[in-house]
C-alpha positions in Angstrom: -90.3 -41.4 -33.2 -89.2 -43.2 -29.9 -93.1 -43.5 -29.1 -93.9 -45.0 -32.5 -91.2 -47.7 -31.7 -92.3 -48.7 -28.3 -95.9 -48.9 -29.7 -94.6 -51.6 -32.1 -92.7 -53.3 -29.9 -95.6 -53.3 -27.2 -97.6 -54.7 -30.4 -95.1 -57.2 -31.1 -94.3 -58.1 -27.5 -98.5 -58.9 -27.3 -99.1 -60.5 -30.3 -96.2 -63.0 -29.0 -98.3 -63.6 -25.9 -101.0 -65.8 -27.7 -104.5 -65.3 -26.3 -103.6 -63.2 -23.3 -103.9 -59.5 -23.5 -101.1 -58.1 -22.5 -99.8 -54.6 -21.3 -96.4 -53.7 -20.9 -95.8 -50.6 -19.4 -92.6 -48.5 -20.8 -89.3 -49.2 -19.4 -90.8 -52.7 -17.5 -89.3 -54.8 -20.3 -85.7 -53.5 -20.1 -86.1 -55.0 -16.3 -87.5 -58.0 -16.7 -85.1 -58.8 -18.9 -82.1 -57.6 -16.5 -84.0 -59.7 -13.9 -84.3 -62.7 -15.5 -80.3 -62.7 -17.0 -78.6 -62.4 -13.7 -81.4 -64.7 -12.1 -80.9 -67.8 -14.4 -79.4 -71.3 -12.6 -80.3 -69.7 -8.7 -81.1 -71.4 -6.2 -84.5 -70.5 -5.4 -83.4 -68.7 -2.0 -80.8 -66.8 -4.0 -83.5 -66.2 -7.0 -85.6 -64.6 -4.7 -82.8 -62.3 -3.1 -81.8 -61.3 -6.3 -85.2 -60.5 -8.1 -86.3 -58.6 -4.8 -82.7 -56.9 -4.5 -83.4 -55.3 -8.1 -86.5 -54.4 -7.6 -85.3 -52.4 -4.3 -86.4 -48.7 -4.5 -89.1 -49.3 -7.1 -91.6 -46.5 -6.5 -95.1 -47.2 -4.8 -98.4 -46.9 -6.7 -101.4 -49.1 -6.0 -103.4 -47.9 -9.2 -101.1 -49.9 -12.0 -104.0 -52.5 -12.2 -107.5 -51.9 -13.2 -109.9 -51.1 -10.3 -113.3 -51.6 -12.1 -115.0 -54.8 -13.2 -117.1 -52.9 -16.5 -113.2 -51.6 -17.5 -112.0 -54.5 -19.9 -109.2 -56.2 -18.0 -105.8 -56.7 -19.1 -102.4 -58.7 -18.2 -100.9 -55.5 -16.7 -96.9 -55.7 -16.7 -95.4 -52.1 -14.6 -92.1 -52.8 -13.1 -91.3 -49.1 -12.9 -94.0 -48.8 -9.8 -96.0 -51.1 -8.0 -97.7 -52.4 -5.0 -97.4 -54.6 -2.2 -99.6 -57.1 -4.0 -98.1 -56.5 -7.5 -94.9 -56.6 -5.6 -95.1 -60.2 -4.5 -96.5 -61.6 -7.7 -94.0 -60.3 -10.0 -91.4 -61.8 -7.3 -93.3 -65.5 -8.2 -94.0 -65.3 -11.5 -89.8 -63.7 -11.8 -88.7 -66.6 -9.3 -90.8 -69.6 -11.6 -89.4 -68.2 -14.8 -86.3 -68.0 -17.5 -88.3 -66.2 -20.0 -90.6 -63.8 -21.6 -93.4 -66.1 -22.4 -92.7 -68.2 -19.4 -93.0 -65.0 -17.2 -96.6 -64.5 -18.9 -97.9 -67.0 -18.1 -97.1 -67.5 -14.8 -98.0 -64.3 -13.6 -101.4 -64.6 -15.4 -101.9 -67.9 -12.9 -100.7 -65.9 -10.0 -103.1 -63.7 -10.8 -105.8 -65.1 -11.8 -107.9 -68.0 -10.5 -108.5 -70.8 -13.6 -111.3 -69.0 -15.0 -109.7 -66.7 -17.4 -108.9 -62.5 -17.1 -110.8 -60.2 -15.7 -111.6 -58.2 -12.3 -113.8 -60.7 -10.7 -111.2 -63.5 -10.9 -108.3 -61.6 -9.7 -106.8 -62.8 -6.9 -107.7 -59.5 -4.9 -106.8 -61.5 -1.2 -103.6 -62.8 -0.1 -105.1 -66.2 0.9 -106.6 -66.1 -2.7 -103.0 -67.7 -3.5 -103.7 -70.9 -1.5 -106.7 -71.5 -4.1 -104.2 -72.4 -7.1 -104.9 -75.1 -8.9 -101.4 -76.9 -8.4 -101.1 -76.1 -5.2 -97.5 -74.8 -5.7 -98.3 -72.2 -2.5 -99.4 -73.3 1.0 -99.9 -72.4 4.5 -97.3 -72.7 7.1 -98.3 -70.7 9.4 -98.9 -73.5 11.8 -96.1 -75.0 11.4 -94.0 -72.2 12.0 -95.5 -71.7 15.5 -97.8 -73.7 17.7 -99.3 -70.6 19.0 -100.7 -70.0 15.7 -105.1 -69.0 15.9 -107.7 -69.9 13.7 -110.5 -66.9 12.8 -113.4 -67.6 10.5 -113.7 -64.5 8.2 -116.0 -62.9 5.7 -113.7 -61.9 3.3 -115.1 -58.8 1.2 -118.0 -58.1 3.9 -118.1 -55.0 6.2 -119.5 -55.2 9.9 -122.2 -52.8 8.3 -122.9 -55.2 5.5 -121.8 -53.4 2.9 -118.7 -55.0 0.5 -115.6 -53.8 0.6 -114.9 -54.5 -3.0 -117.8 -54.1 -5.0 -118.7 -56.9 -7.5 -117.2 -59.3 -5.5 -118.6 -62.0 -4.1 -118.1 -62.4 -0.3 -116.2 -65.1 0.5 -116.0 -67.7 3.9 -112.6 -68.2 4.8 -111.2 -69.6 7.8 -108.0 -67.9 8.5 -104.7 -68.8 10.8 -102.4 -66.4 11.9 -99.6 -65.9 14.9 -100.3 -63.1 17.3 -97.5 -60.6 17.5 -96.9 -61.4 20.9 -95.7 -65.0 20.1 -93.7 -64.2 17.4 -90.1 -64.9 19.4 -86.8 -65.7 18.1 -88.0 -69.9 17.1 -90.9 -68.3 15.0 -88.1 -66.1 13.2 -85.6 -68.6 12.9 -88.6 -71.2 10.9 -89.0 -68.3 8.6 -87.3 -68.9 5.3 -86.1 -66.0 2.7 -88.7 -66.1 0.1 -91.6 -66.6 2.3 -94.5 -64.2 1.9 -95.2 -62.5 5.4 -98.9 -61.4 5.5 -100.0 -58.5 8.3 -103.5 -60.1 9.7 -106.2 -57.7 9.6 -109.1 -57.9 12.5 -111.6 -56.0 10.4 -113.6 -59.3 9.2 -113.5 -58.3 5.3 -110.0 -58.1 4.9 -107.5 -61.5 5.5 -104.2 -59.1 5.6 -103.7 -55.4 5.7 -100.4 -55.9 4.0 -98.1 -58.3 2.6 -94.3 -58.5 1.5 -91.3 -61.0 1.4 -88.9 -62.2 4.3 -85.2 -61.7 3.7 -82.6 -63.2 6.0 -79.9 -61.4 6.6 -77.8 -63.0 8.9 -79.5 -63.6 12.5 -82.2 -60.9 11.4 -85.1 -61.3 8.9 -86.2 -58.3 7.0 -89.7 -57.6 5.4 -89.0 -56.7 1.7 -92.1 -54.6 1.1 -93.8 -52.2 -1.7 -94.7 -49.7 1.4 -97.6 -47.3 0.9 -96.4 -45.1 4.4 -95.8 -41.5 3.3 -92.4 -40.8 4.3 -90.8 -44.5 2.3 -93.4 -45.0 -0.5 -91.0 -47.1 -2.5 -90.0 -51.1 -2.3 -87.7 -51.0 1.0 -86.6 -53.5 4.1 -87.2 -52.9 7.4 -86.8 -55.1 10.0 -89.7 -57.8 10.3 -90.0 -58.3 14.0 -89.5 -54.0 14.7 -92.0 -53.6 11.7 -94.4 -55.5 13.7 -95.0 -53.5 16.8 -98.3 -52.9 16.9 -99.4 -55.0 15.0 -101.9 -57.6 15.4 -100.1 -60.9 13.8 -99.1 -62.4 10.5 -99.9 -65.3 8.2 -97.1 -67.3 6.5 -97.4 -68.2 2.7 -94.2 -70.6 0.9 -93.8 -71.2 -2.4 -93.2 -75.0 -3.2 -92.1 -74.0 -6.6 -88.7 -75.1 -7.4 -87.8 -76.1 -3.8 
């Protein structure tokens, strides 16, 4: 009985969502709607903290989405486990939105590029973002530090030729990030809660390795994250600058919605 009634509310839930096709997985609903009660009249600092602070302990899974482009693609709602990609767009499309339908459709332009659903219009990169139409994210990596380098990538093309993602078209990108080793206490302190912290990859088809959200918590900045490492697997914090050891540098995304 309890499955006949979440089929019918899934069916209403889509048939409410005009042309888009949407999925909502069980249990997802009950939290967006949690979400978005104790988020409405934030400030868009706050909004983040709180949509983020909810979503703490979420369970990692980076196969909620559909991973070939012959399978008919959906608008794919799972709050009950996710991704670090998934991670960060539910964040946006929480942090631009009151509503249901309001949540729908931003998270279908988060997303998506302008041409519709489907696999090949995914946003699969991080720096896909900065291809939006309204230019409501941008780059500030720069800013944030003067020792900031410039790479020209082949996003989606391996050193051996083959494509990392098949289907895709490979894409020229020039990329900025800051090396580790430059990120002191100045580059920290220009990081803002709500910024999306990307981990640069050197492999030439890949932009980041890994992406999640800076917190500030007093004099330290956290990186909210959907990690994929064994012994966490789950949305957790861990401190941004000890999380970066070893690694090579990151790019800086803000959102300009709302600010």
């Amino acid at each position: 009985m309890l499955k006949r009634l979440m089929a019918v509310a899934l069916l209403f839930i889509s048939s409410m969502s005009c042309a888009v096709s949407v999925v909502l997985e069980p249990g997802s609903l009950f939290i967006l709607n949690n979400i978005q009660r104790d988020t409405v009249g934030l400030t868009p600092e706050l909004r983040v903290k709180v949509i983020t602070e909810k979503l703490l302990g979420t369970p990692y899974n980076n196969h909620t989405l559909n991973s070939q482009a012959t399978a008919e693609e959906k608008l794919i709602i799972n709050l009950k486990s996710m991704d670090c990609m998934t991670f960060i767009e539910y964040t946006e499309a929480f942090k631009r939105s009151d509503d249901y339908d309001d949540f729908i459709q931003h998270l279908e332009k988060i997303r998506y590029s302008e041409n519709g659903i489907s696999y090949v219009t995914r946003r699969h990169f991080f720096t896909d973002w900065l291809q939006q139409a309204d230019s409501s994210i941008s780059d500030v990596t720069q800013q944030i530090s003067s020792n900031s380098i410039l790479v020209n990538k082949t996003l989606n093309r391996k050193n051996n030729g083959q494509l990392l993602i098949q289907d895709l078209p490979i894409t020229n990108r020039l990329i900025r990030y800051i090396p580790t080793e430059h990120i002191d206490n100045s580059v920290l302190e220009a990081i803002k809660t709500g910024d999306y912290i990307g981990v640069y990859s050197s492999k030439p088809e890949l932009d980041v390795s890994h992406v999640g959200i800076a917190i500030r918590q007093g004099e330290k900045v956290y990186f909210r994250n959907a990690s994929s490492i064994k012994r966490v697997l789950k949305v957790s914090d861990v401190d941004l600058k000890q999380y970066l050891q070893g690694k090579t540098g990151i790019v800086v995304l803000r959102s300009q919605f709302g600010q």
